[in-house]
N, C-alpha and C positions, 0 to 999 in steps of 0.2 A: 504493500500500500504506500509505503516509503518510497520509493524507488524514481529516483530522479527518469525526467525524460535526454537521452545522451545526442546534443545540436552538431552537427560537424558545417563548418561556412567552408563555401566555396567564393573568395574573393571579401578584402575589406579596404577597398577605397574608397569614396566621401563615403555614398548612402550604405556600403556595408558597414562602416564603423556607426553614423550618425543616427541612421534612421533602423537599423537592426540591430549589429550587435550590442551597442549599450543600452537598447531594451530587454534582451534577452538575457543578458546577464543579470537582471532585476528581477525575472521572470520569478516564482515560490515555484518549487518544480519542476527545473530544468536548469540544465547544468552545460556549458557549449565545451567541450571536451578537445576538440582538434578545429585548426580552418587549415586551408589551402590558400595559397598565395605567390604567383610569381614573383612578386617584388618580395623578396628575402628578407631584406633587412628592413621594410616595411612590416612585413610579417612577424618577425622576431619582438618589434617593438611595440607591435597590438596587442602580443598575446604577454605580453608582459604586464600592462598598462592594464590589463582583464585578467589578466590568471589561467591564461588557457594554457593546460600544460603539454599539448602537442602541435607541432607546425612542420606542412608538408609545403613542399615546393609544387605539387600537381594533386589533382581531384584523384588521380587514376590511384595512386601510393595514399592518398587517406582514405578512400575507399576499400582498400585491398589489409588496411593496418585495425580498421578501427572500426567497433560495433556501434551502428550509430542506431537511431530512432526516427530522425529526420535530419535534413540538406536544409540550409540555408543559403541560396545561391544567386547572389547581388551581383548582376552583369548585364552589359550592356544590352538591349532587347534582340539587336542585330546579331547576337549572338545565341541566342534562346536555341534556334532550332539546330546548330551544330553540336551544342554542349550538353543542354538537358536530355534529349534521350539515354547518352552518354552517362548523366546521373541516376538517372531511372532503372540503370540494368543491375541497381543493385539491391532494386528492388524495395525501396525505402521512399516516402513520402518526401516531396521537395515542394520549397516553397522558394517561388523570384517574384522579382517586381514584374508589374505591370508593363507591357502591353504580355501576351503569353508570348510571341514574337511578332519579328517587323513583316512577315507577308503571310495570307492565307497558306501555303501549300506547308509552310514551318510549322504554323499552330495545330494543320491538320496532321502532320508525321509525330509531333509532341502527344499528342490525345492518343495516335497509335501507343505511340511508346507508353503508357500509360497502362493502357491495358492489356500492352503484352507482357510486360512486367507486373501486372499485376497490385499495383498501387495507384497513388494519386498525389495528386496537388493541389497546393494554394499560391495562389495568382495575387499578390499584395495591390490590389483597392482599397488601402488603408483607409479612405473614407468611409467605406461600408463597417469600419471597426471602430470609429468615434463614438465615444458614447451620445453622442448627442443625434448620429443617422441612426445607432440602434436604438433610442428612445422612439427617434419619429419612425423608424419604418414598422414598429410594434403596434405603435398609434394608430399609422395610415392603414395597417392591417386590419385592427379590431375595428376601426369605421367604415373601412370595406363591407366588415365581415356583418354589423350592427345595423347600418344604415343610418344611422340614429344625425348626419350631415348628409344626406342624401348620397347621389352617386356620385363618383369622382370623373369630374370631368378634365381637368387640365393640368399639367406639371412644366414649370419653367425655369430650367437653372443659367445661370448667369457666372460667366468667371472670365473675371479681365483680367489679362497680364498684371502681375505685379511681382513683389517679393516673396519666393515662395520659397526661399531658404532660411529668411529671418534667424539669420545668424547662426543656425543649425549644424555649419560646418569647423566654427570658432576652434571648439577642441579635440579635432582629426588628428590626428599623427600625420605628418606628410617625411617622405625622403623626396632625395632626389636621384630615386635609381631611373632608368629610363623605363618607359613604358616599352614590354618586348612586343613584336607582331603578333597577334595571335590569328585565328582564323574564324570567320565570321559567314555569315547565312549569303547565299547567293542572293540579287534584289529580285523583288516580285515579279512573276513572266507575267507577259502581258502588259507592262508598265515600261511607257520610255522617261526619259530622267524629268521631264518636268512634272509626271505625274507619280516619279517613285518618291520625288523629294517635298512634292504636297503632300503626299501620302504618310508619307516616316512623319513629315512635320507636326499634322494634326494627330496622327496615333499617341507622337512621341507626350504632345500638351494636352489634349483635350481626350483621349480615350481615356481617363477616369471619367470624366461627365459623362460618355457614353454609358459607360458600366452603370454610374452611379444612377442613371433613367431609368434601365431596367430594373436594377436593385427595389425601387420605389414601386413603381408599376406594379410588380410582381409577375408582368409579362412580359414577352418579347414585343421589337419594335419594329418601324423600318422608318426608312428616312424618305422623306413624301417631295423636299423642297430644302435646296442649297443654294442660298446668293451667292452672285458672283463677288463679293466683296470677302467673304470669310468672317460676316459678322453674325449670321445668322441659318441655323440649322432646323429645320422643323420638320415633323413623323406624328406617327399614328402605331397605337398599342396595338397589342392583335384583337382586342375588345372595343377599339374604337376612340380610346382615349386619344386627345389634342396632346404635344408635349414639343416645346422647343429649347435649345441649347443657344445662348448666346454668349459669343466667344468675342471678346475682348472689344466690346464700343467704346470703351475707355482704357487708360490703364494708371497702376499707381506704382510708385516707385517707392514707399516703405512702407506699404500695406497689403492686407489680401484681402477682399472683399466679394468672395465667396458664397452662392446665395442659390436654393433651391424653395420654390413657392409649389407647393401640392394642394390643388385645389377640390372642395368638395363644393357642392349646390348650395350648402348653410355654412360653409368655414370653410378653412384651410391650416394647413400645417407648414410654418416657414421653417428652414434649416438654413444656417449659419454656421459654414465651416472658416476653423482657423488656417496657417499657410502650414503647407504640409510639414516643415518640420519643427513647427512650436512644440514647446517641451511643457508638460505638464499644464496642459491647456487644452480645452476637449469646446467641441460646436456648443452653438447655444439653439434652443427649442423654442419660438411660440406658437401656441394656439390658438387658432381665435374660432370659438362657436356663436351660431346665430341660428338655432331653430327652427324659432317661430314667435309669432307677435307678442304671446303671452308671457314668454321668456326675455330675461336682461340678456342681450350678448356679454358674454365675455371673454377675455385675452387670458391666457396661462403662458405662463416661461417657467418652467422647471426646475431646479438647480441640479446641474447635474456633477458630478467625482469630477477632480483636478485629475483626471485620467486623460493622457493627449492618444489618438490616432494611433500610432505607429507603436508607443508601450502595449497596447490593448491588441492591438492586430499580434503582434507576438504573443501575449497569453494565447489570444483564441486557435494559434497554432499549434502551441505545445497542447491545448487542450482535446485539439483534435488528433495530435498524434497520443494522446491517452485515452478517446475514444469517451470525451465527456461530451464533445458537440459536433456535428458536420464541420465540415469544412467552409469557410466564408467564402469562396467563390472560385470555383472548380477550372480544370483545366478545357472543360467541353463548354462552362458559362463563359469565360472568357475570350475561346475561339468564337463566340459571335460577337465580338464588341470591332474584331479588325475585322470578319466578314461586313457588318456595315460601316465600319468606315471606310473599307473598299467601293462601298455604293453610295457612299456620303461625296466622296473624291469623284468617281464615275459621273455625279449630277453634278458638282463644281463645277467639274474642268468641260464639260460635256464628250468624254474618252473613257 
């Protein structure tokens, strides 16, 4: 019942130090036992600075040395579909960042490797792990499920470019060994360069608000209408729901102002995320209901745990490699977030 969960990292440069491993190291019940790390002496000096008492120069030699539980594996997206299969044969639950990779035919070999190995993954949409999208999407569900604000008619999230490191990277360990070549995913067929590198661009910034539609929805989407400006995204649920994404009409340069509006017929639920790697800082919740004439409307805001995103997205991993919860957003929910942004780019560019 004791029995730690054993993490092995594959890679810890900015976001594997910032946004992973000094969450996980905080984790009650999980313990990171070895990473992997080309840069050496980078590697030497993380796991010193954490306590991790093993350090491999390759994934292939910590896989082969060490009994792990799950992979933790912080790398570049374009890299997803050469390496994660690669992690997968050994049969152990892996969790990377977001997108699942940079082209459809990558995320669809990844979901193979998946199940021919016999495991699975979590796909880091750290937003879906805020305590404050799990308060509202708990909400959005019981008045789905209640009616008690009518039906849900509309969802509209909004995120302008701004500061989305807010200082998150300040205590990295950096050297200065060189970065070595490694080898990375072939670009998407069927894509010539002006629509590979519209393509990586919105996956790379906005396929969290993808994800994070459907997360809300609780259904899949498709994308109905793309301006030609890149300011504005709008779809249709598979039940008929209205929902648009609006990508950067403004921007801010030391803030993040992050915002999803879920609409019912009598209220709504607004959600307010902080910039991804605030520390000890979690979304904020209102409510507004409004009935009926006999009833006072009112507003609710929650107080939710100094719990930020990326700590809690780490619990909910170790929790699922202990088989306390699913998994927060699977490697088969994630291959449709770059199937529609492949069709989001397709009505862009009109190609």
């Amino acid at each position: 019942m004791n029995k730690k969960i054993r993490i092995g990292f594959v890679g810890v440069g900015n976001m594997g130090q910032a946004a992973h491993l000094r969450n996980y190291a905080m984790v009650t019940g999980c313990e990171v036992v070895a990473l992997a790390e080309v840069k050496q002496e980078l590697a030497r000096k993380v796991a010193t600075k954490w306590g991790i008492p093993k350090v491999y120069a390759t994934h292939e030699e910590m896989l082969a040395k060490e009994q792990l539980d799950g992979i933790v594996a912080s790398q570049p997206f374009t890299r997803h579909g050469t390496l994660i299969p690669e992690l997968l044969k050994a049969g152990k639950p892996v969790f990377t960042e977001k997108p699942i990779a940079g082209a459809v035919e990558m995320g669809e070999k990844i979901v193979a490797a998946t199940k021919a190995n016999n495991t699975w993954m979590m796909i880091g949409y750290h937003k879906r792990s805020d305590p404050a999208t799990m308060f509202a999407k708990a909400e959005i569900d019981r008045l789905k499920q209640t009616g008690e604000l009518g039906k849900l008619t509309y969802i509209r999230i909004l995120m302008p470019a701004g500061d989305w490191i807010g200082n998150g990277f300040n205590q990295n360990i950096r050297t200065e060994e060189p970065v070595p070549q490694l080898p990375s995913d072939p670009p998407p067929s069927g894509m010539d360069k002006e629509t590979s590198t519209a393509y990586w661009g919105f996956v790379n910034y906005y396929i969290h608000q993808v994800n994070l539609m459907r997360h809300l929805l609780g259904e899949s989407w498709q994308v109905t209408y793309a301006d030609k400006a890149g300011v504005l995204l709008a779809g249709e649920s598979a039940s008929g729901v209205t929902c648009s994404i609006e990508m950067s009409p403004y921007q801010t340069t030391i803030d993040w102002q992050e915002s999803a509006l879920v609409c019912f017929q009598k209220g709504w639920v607004k959600l307010e995320l902080p910039c991804p790697l605030a520390f000890t800082r979690p979304g904020k919740v209102e409510i507004f209901r409004d009935p009926n004439k006999e009833t006072t409307p009112k507003t609710e805001i929650p107080q939710l745990p100094w719990v930020h995103a990326m700590w809690q997205q780490a619990t909910n991993f170790v929790d699922a490699l202990a088989g306390k919860r699913p998994t927060m957003c699977s490697a088969e929910d994630a291959l449709a977030d770059i199937q529609l942004a492949r069709e989001y780019i397709r009505l862009k560019l009109g190609k």
